[in-house]
C-alpha positions in Angstrom: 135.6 101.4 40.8 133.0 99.4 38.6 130.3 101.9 38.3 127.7 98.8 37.6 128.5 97.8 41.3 126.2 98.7 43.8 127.5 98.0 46.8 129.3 95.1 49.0 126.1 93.4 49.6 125.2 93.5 45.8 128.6 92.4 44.8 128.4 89.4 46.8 125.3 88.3 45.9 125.9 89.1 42.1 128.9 86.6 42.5 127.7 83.9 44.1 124.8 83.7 41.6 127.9 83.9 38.9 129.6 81.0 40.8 126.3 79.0 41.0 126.0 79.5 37.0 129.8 78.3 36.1 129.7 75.1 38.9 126.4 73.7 36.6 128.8 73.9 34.0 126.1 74.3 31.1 127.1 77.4 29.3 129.3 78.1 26.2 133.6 78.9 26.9 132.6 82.6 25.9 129.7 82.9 28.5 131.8 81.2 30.7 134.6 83.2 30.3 132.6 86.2 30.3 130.8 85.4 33.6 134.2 84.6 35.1 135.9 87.8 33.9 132.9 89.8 36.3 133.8 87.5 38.9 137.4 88.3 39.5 136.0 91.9 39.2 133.3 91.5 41.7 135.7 89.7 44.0 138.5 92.4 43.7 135.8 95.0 44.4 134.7 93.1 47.8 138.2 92.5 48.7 139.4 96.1 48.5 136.1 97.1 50.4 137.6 94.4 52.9 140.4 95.7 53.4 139.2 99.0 53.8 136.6 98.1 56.7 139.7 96.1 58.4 142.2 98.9 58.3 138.6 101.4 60.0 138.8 98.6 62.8 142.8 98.9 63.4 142.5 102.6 63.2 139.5 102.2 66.1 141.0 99.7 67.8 144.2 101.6 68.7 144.9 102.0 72.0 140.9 101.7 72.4 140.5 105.4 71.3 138.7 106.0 68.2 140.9 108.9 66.0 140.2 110.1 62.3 141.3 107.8 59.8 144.0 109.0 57.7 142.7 110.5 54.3 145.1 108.0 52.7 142.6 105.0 53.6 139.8 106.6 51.1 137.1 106.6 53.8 135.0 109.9 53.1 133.7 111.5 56.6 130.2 110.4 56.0 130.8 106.5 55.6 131.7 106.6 59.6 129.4 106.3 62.0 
């Protein structure tokens, strides 16, 4: 993980001030380029986070029982609730 990431919250807010930037379309290729490159790294930091909140759901949706979620998703004890 991208220790310069905060959280989801800060990730998605970081990259929607990034796309905002790039769609005025007023900066040099290398800013450009450079403000792009932390985009696909922002976005492939929310995506995994995603994924990982989805596969919490299926693993509390199951059969309607909530069950520990495998140590194989990542998930330390404390992030549940």
């Amino acid at each position: 993980m991208d220790p310069t990431i905060k959280d989801f919250e800060a990730a998605i807010a970081e990259l929607e001030g990034i796309v905002k930037k790039l769609e005025e379309g007023d900066l040099p290729l290398e800013t450009s380029l450079a403000l792009y490159e932390r985009g696909v790294t922002l976005s492939r930091y929310c995506h995994e986070r995603l994924e990982a909140a989805e596969r919490r759901i299926d693993v509390l949706n199951e059969r309607g029982e909530a069950r520990p979620a495998s140590p194989a998703l990542g998930l330390d004890r404390d992030d549940e609730a």
